[in-house]
C-alpha positions in Angstrom: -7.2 36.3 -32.9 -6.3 32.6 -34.3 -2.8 33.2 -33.2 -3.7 33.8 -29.8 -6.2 30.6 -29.9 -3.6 28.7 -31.1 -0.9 29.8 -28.5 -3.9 29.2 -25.6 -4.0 25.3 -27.4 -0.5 25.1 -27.1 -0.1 25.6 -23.5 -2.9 23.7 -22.6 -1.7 20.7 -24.5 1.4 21.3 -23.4 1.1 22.3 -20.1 -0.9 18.8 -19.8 1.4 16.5 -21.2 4.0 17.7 -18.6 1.5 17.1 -15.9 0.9 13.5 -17.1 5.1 13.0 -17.7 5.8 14.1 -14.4 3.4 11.6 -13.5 5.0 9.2 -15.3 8.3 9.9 -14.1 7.2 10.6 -10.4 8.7 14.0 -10.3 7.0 17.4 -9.2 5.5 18.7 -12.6 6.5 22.4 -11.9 9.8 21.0 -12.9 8.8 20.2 -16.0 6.3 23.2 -16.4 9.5 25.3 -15.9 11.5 24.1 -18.5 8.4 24.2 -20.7 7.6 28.1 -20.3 11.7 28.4 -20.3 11.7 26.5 -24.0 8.6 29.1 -24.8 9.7 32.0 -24.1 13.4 32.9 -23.3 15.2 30.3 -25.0 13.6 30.6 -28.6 11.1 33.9 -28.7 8.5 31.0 -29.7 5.8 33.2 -27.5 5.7 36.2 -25.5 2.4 36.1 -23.7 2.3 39.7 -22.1 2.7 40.8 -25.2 0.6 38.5 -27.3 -2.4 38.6 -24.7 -2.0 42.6 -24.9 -4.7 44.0 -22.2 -5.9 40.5 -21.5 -2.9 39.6 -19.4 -3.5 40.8 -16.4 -7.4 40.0 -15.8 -6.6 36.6 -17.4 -3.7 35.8 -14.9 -6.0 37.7 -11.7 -8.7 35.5 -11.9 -7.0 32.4 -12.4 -4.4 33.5 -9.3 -8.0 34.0 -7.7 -9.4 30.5 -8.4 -6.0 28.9 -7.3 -6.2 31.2 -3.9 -9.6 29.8 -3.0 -8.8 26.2 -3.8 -6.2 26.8 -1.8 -8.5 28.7 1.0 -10.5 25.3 0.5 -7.7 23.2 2.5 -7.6 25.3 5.4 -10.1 23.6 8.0 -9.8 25.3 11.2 -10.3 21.9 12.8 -7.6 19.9 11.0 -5.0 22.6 12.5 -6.5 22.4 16.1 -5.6 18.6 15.7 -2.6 18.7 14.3 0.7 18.9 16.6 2.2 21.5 18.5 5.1 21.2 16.1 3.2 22.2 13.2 1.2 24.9 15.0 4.7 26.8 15.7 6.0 26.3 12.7 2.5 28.1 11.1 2.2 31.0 13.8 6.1 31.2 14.7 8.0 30.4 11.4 6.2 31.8 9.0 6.6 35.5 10.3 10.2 34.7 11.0 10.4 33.8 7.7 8.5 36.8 6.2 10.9 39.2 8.1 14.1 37.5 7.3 13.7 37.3 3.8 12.4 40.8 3.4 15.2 42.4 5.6 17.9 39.8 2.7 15.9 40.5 -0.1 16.6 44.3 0.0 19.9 44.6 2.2 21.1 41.7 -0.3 19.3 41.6 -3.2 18.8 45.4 -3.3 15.3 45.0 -4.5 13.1 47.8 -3.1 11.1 47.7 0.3 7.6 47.5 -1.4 9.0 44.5 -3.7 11.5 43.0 -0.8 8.1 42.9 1.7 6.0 41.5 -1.1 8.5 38.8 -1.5 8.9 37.8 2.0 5.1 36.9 2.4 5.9 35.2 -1.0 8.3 32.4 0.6 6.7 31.8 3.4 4.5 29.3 1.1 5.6 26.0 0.8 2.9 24.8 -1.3 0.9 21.2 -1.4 1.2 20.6 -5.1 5.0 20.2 -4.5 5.7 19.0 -1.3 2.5 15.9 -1.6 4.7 14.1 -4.7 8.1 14.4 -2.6 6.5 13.0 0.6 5.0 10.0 -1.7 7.9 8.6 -3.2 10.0 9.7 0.0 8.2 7.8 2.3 9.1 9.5 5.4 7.9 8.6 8.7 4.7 9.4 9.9 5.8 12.1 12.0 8.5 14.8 9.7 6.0 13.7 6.8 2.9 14.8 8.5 4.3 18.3 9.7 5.7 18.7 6.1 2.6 18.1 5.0 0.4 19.9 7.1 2.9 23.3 7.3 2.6 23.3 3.2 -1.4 23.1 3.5 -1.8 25.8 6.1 0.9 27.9 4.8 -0.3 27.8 1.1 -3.2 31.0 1.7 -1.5 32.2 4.8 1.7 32.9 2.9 -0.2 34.2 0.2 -2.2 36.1 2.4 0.9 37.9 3.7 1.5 39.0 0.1 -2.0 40.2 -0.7 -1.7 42.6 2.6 1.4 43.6 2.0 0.3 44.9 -1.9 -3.0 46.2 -0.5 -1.2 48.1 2.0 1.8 49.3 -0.5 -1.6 50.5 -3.0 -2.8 52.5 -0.1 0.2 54.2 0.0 0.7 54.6 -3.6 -2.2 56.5 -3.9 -0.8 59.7 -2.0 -3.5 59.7 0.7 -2.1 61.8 3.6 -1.1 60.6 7.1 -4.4 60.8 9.0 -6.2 59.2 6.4 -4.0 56.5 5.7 -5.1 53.8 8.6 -8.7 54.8 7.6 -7.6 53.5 3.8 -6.0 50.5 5.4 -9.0 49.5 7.5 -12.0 50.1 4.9 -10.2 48.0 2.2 -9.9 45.1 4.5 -13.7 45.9 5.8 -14.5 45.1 2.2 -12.2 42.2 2.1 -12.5 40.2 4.5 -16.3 40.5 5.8 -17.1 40.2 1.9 -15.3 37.2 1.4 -16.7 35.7 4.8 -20.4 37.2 3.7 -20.0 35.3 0.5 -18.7 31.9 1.8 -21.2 31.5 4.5 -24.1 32.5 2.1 -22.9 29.6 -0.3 -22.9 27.6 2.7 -26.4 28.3 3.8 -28.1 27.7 0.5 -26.5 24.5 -0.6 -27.0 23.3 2.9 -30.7 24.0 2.0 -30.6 22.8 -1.2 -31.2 25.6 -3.3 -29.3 24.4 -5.9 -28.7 21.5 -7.3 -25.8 19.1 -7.0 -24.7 19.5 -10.8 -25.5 23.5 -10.9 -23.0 23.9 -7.0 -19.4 24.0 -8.8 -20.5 25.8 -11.7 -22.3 28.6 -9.3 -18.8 28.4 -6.9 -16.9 28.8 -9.8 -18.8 31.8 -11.0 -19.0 33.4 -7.5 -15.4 33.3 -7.0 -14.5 34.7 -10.3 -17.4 37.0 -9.9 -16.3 38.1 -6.1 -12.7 38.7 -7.1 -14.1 41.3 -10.3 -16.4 43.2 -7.7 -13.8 43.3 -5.0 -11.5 44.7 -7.6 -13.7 47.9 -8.8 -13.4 49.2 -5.0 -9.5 47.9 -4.5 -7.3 46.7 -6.9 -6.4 42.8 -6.4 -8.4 43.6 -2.9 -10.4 40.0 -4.7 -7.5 38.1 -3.9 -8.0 38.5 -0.1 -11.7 38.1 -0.7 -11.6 34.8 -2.3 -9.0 33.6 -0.1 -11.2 34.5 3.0 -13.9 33.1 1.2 -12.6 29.6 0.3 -11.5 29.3 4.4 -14.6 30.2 5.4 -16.8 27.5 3.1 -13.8 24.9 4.2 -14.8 25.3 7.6 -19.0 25.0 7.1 -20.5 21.6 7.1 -21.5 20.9 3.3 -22.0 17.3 2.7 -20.9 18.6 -1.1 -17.9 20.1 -0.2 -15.7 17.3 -1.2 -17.0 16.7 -4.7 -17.1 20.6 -4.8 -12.9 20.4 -3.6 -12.2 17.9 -6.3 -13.8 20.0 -9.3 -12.1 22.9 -8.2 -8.9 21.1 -7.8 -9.2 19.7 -11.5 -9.9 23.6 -12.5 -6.4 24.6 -10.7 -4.6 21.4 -12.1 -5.4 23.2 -15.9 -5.2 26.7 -14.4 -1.7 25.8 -12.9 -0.3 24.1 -15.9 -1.1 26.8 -18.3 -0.7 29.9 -15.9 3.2 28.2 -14.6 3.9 28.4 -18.3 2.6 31.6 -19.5 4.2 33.4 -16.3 7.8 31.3 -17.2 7.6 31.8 -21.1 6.7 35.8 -20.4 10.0 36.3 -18.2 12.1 38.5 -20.5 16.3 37.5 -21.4 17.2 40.6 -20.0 15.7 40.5 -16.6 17.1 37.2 -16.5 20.5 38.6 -17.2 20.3 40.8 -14.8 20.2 38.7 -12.0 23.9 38.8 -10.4 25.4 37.3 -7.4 23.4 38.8 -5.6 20.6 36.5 -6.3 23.0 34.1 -5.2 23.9 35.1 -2.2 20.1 35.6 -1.4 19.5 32.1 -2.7 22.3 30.8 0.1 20.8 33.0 2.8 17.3 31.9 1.9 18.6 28.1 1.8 20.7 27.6 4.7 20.2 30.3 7.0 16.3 31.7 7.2 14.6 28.4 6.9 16.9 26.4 9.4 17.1 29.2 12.0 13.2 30.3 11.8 12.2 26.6 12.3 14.7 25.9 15.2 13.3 28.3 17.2 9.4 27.5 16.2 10.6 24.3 17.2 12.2 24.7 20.9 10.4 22.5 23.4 8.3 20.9 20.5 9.4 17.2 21.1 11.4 16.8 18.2 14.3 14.9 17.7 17.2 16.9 16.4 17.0 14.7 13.3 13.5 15.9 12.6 14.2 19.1 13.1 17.0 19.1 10.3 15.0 17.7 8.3 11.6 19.9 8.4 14.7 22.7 8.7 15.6 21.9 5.3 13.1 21.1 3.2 11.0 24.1 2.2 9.8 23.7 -1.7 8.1 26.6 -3.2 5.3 26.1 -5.8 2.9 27.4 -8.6 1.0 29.5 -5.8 4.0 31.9 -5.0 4.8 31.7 -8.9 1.5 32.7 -10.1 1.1 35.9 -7.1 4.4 36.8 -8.1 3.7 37.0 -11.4 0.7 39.4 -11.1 1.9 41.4 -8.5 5.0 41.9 -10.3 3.9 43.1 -13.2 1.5 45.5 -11.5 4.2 47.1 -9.3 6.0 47.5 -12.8 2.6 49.2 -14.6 2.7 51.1 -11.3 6.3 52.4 -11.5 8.3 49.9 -9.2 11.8 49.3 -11.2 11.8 45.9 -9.5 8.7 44.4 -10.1 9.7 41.9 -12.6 13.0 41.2 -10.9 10.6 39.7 -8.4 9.1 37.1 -10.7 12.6 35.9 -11.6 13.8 36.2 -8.0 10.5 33.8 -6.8 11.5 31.3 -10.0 14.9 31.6 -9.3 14.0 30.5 -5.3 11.3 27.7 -6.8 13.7 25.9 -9.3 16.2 25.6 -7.0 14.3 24.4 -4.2 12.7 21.6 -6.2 15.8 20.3 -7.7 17.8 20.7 -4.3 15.1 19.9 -2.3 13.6 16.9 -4.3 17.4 15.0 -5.3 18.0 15.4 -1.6 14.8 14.6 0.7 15.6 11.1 -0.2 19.3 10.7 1.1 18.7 12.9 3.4 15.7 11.1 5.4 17.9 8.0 5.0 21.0 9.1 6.5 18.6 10.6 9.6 17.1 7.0 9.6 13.2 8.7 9.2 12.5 6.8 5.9 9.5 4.2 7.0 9.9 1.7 4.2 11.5 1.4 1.0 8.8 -0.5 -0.4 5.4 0.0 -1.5 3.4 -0.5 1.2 -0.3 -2.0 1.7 -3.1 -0.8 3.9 -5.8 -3.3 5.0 -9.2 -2.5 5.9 -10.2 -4.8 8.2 -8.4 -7.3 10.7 -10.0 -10.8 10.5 -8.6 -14.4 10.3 -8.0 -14.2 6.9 -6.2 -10.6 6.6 -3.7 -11.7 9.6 -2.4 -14.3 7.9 -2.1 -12.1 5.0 -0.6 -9.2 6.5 1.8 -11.9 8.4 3.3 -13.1 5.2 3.4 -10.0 3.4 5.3 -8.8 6.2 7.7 -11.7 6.1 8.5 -10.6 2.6 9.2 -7.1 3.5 6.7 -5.8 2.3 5.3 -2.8 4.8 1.8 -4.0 6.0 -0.8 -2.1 8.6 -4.2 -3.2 9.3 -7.1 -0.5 9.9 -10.4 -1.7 12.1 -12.7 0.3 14.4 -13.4 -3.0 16.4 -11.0 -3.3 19.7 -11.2 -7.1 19.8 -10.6 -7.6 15.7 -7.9 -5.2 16.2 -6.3 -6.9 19.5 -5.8 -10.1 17.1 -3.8 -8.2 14.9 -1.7 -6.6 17.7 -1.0 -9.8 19.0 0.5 -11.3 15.9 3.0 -8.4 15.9 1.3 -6.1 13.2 1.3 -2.8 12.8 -2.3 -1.6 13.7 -4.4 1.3 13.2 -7.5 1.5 15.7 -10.6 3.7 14.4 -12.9 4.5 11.6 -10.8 4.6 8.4 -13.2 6.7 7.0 -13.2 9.2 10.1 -11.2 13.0 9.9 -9.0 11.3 12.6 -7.7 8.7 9.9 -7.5 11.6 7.2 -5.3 13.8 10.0 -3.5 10.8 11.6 -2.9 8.2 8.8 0.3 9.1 6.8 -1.0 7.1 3.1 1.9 8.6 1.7 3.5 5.1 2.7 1.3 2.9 0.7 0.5 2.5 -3.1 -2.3 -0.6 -2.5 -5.4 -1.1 0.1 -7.5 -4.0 0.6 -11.0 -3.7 1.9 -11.5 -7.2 3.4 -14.2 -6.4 6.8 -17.8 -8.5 6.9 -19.7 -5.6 4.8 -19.5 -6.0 1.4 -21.2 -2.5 0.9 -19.0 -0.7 3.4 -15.9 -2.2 1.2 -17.0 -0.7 -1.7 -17.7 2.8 0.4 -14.2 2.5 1.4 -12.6 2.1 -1.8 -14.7 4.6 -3.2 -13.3 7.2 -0.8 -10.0 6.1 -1.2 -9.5 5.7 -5.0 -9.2 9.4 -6.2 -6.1 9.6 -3.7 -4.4 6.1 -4.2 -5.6 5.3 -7.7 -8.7 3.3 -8.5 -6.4 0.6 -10.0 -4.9 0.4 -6.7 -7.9 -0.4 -4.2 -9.3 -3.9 -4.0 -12.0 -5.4 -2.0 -13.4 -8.8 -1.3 -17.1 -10.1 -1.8 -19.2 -11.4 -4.5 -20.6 -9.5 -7.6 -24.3 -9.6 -7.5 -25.9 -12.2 -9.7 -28.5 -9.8 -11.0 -28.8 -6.5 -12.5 -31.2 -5.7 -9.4 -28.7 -6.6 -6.6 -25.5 -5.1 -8.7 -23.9 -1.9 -7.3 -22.9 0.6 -9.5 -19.4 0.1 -11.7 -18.3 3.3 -10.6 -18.8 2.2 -6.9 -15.9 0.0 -4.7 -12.4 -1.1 -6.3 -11.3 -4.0 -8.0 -11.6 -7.4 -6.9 -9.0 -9.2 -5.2 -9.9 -12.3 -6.4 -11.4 -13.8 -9.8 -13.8 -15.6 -9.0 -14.9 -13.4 -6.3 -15.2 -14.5 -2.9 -17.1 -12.9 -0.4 -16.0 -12.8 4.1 -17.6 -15.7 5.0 -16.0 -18.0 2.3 -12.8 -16.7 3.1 -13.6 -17.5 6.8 -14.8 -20.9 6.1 -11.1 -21.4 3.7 -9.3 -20.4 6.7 -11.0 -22.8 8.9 -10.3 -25.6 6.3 -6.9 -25.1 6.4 -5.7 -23.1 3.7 -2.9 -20.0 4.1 -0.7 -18.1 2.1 2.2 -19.5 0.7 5.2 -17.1 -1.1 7.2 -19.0 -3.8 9.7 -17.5 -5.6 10.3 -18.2 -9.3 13.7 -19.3 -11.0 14.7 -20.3 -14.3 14.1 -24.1 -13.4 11.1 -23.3 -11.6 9.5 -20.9 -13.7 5.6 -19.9 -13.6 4.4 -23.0 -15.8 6.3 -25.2 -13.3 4.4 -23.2 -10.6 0.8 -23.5 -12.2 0.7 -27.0 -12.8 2.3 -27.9 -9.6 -0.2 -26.1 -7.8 -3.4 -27.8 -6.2 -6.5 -27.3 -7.4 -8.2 -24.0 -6.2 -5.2 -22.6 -5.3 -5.4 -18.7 -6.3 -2.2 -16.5 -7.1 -3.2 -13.6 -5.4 -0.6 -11.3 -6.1 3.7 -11.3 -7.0 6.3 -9.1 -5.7 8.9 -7.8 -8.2 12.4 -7.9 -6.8 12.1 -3.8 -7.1 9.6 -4.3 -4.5 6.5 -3.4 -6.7 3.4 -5.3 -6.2 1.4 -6.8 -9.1 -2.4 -8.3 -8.1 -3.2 -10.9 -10.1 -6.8 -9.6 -10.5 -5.7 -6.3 -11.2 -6.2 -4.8 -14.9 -3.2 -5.6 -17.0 -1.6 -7.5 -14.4 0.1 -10.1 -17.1 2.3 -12.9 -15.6 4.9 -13.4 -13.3 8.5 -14.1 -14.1 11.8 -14.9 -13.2 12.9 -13.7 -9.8 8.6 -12.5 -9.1 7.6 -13.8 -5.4 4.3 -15.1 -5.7 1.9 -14.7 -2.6 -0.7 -17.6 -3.2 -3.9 -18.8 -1.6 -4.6 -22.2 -0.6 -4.9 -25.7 0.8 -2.1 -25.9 3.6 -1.3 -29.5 2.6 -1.3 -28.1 -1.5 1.5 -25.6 0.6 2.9 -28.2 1.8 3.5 -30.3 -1.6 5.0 -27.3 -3.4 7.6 -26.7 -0.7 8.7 -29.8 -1.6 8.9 -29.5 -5.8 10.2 -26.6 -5.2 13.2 -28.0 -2.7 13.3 -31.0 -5.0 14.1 -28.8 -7.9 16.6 -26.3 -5.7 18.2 -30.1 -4.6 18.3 -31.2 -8.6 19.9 -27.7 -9.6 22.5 -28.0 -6.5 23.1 -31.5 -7.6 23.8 -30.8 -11.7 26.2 -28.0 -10.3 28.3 -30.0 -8.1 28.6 -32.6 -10.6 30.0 -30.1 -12.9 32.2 -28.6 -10.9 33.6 -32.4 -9.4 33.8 -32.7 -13.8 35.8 -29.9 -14.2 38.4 -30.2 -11.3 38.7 -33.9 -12.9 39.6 -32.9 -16.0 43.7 -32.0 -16.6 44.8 -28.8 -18.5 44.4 -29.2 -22.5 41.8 -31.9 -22.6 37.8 -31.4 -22.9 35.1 -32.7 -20.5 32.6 -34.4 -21.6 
């Protein structure tokens, strides 16, 4: 018993740590969660959990593949597709069963794996899930359009795909229990009458009694959490893993109820699956035995190539006819397909129940799905990059900033961040504020930030920074609030005053950090710009370094932010900003004339350096070979 507490320690330290490296390193963390389980189990014999965990594996890795499902369930909003494009809506209802059937018909006529296993697989690959695809499009920085369809085909296609999987084992148990011909569609059709309308039942009760509040808000995710687990055990006593389908179901049909909760409710489940994930990725890797890794031959290879280059390009080619693609966008979407922990972890239980059950292939469909999921991370992940650069659909190269808010005072900020390349777009529900904007040759966004239309249409994969700077100070602080789980709460500032009072004083949980220090609120700002001040960018050297800079500067002025010549942004106001330094472009605030004084210190010092260099050079053509200059 302390051995197996210590080996579940072990993988959730280490299973964390990888998380936070990728992180760190801005890489998918299933790569690293791969090599982890890899270290574990195969390569030293440190752990073999299906042994180890004896009849505890497979309830322990049901119900977390069951929390995972309905997480995933919880994405699928009926709505959001309706909105989406006709591209992605093809590539879900078209693709995917291309897909399915193409790798099926390779994965037995060319990996030889058996039709219960090579079906089972096919519904396996259809997935392209969010947890791998969201890190690639964020340091990719696509354009809005191959970025949203990438996005939005790995969101819809995480349950679907795994939904294919789940009917295909359901159906392949029906058969395995010998009932005869006439009874079989009966079989088929009372397990998904349990299902479905259980997990359908279920969601919509949840639904109805927090909407009534009769629970709680701190008692709704622990009662989810214990309704899914407990769903997915009920469902299972009348059809084994039938609580797969039941949760999935389930976690669609509460995505598409109107809970004012069911965001808070998304984002403890997610933390749940980020553990579950970690630990689950590594037990599944670490219990892959040497053998059935050996025994994978060419012909995985050859199904890896097919898979690769043939069934994914061809199946979205056709979904894609008469879409409005380019032909560029269409390579691209064509190409990148990586799989993730969702099609890891239903592999790994189904295959080791088709083995209990007799299949000879059932674990040489685990290390068929990880053999398909390493190589599509590291081909997909060192190429999506190049690749959208050589199609021209990168957007920027640079972090990019998103303003809330077009006013006076952010125009002139957006204006010069733009002159410094830096990709700018300016958010405002207000036609005339917005119009200002246009007209100065920004990129605009028109509408409620806050609104399912920004969530759908807004690609925030292309910026790392936002800016709440409207008239509201409160609705600043609601926007960065919203924002900062997804951007980073480091990452979103907002103008306007701190309260002078304990009374008046929002919540330090509430809003993002301040851009400046001392805070200054709209109309201050406002009355600046009216004064005359702007932003000014100055670049540092090694004559003009940042002490040169600060007591040069006139009095007031504010150093708002500097750019790093890797592009990264640094906000002065920002915790552990530090200081500027050699080759930093600072983006300042103030006076106009104070601009106007530093453009010249600054060209007097470029004119000083120019000057000491020619007279060097003049001194060194003077002087004859073999004597010294002086």
């Amino acid at each position: 018993m302390h051995g197996l507490a210590l080996q579940l320690a072990i993988i959730g330290v280490a299973g964390i740590a990888a998380q936070w490296i990728a992180w760190r390193l801005q890489i998918p963390a299933i790569v690293l969660l791969l090599a982890v389980g890899l270290v574990f189990g195969p390569l030293t014999g440190f752990m073999n959990p299906r042994a180890d965990f004896g009849d505890l594996y497979t309830p322990l890795v049901s119900t977390a593949v069951a929390i995972i499902l309905f997480e995933g369930g919880l994405t699928l909003n009926f709505r959001e597709i309706r909105e989406t494009s006709r591209a992605v809506r093809r590539i879900v209802t078209v693709a995917g069963p291309l897909v399915w059937l193409m790798t099926a018909l390779a994965a037995h006529y060319i990996g030889n794996l058996t039709w219960p296993t090579a079906i089972i697989l096919g519904g396996l690959l259809v997935i392209t899930g969010p947890t791998v695809i969201m890190p690639l499009l964020r340091h990719a920085k696509l354009k809005n359009r191959p970025a949203s369809i990438l996005r939005w085909e790995a969101i819809v296609n995480d349950p679907i795909g795994a939904l294919f999987a789940v009917l295909a084992f359901e159906i392949y148990l029906v058969l395995h229990t010998g009932h005869q011909a006439e009874n079989l569609a009966f079989t088929v059709l009372f397990a998904l009458a349990i299902a479905v309308p259980g997990g359908i039942a279920a969601g919509r009760f949840l639904a109805w009694a927090f909407a009534r509040g009769a629970a709680p808000e701190y008692l709704k995710a622990p009662i989810l959490l214990a309704a899914v687990v407990g769903m997915n055990s009920l469902t299972n006593l009348v059809l084994e893993e039938g609580g797969l389908l039941t949760v999935t179901v389930m976690g669609i049909t509460m995505a598409n109820s109107r809970i004012a909760s069911l965001a808070d409710l998304r984002r403890f489940k997610e933390t749940i699956t980020i553990l579950l994930v970690s630990g689950l990725f590594i037990i599944l890797t670490a219990s892959l035995q040497p053998e059935v890794i050996a025994s994978l031959e060419w012909r995985v290879l050859a199904f890896l190539f097919v898979v690769l280059f043939v069934i994914r390009p061809l199946a979205v080619f056709v979904a894609t006819i008469g879409a409005g693609l380019s032909w560029r966008e269409r390579a691209l979407v064509g190409w990148i397909a990586p799989r993730g922990i969702v099609a890891t972890a239903v592999a790994g239980l189904f295959g080791s129940t088709l083995a209990d059950l007799g299949v000879v292939d059932g674990d040489r469909m685990i290390a068929y799905v990880f053999a398909v999921v390493a190589v599509t991370i590291l081909l997909h992940g060192f190429t999506l990059g190049p690749l959208s650069r050589l199609l021209d659909l990168r957007s920027a190269d640079r972090p990019g900033v998103l303003i809330v808010g077009a006013s006076r005072f952010t125009i002139a900020l957006a204006r010069r961040l733009k002159a410094q390349d830096v990709p700018v777009l300016i958010a405002d529900a207000n036609w005339s504020r917005i119009s200002q904007a246009r007209l100065a040759e920004l990129d605009v966004w028109y509408g409620e930030v806050l609104s399912e239309a920004a969530h759908h249409n807004l690609n925030l994969s292309r910026f790392d920074y936002l800016i709440a700077a409207t008239d509201n100070e409160a609705y600043n602080a609601l926007v960065c609030t919203d924002f900062g789980p997804e951007m980073g709460r480091s990452d979103v500032f907002q103008i306007g005053k701190i309260a002078d009072s304990d009374r008046r004083a929002m919540n330090f949980t509430i809003g993002g950090q301040p851009l400046f220090q001392p805070a200054k609120g709209f109309v201050e700002l406002r009355d600046l710009m009216v004064d005359g001040w702007n932003f000014q960018a100055t670049r540092l050297t090694d004559e003009f370094e940042y002490q040169r800079f600060t007591e040069t500067r006139a009095e007031g002025t504010h150093a708002m932010l500097w750019i790093r010549p890797s592009g990264t942004l640094v906000f002065a106001a920002g915790e552990g900003s530090g200081t500027p330094s050699e080759g930093d472009t600072i983006i300042s605030f103030g006076p106009r004339r104070a601009e106007r004084e530093q453009e010249k210190i600054v060209k007097a010092t470029t004119t000083e350096r120019e000057t000491r260099a020619e007279k060097a050079r003049q001194t060194a053509e003077a002087v004859k070979p073999g004597e010294v200059a002086t």
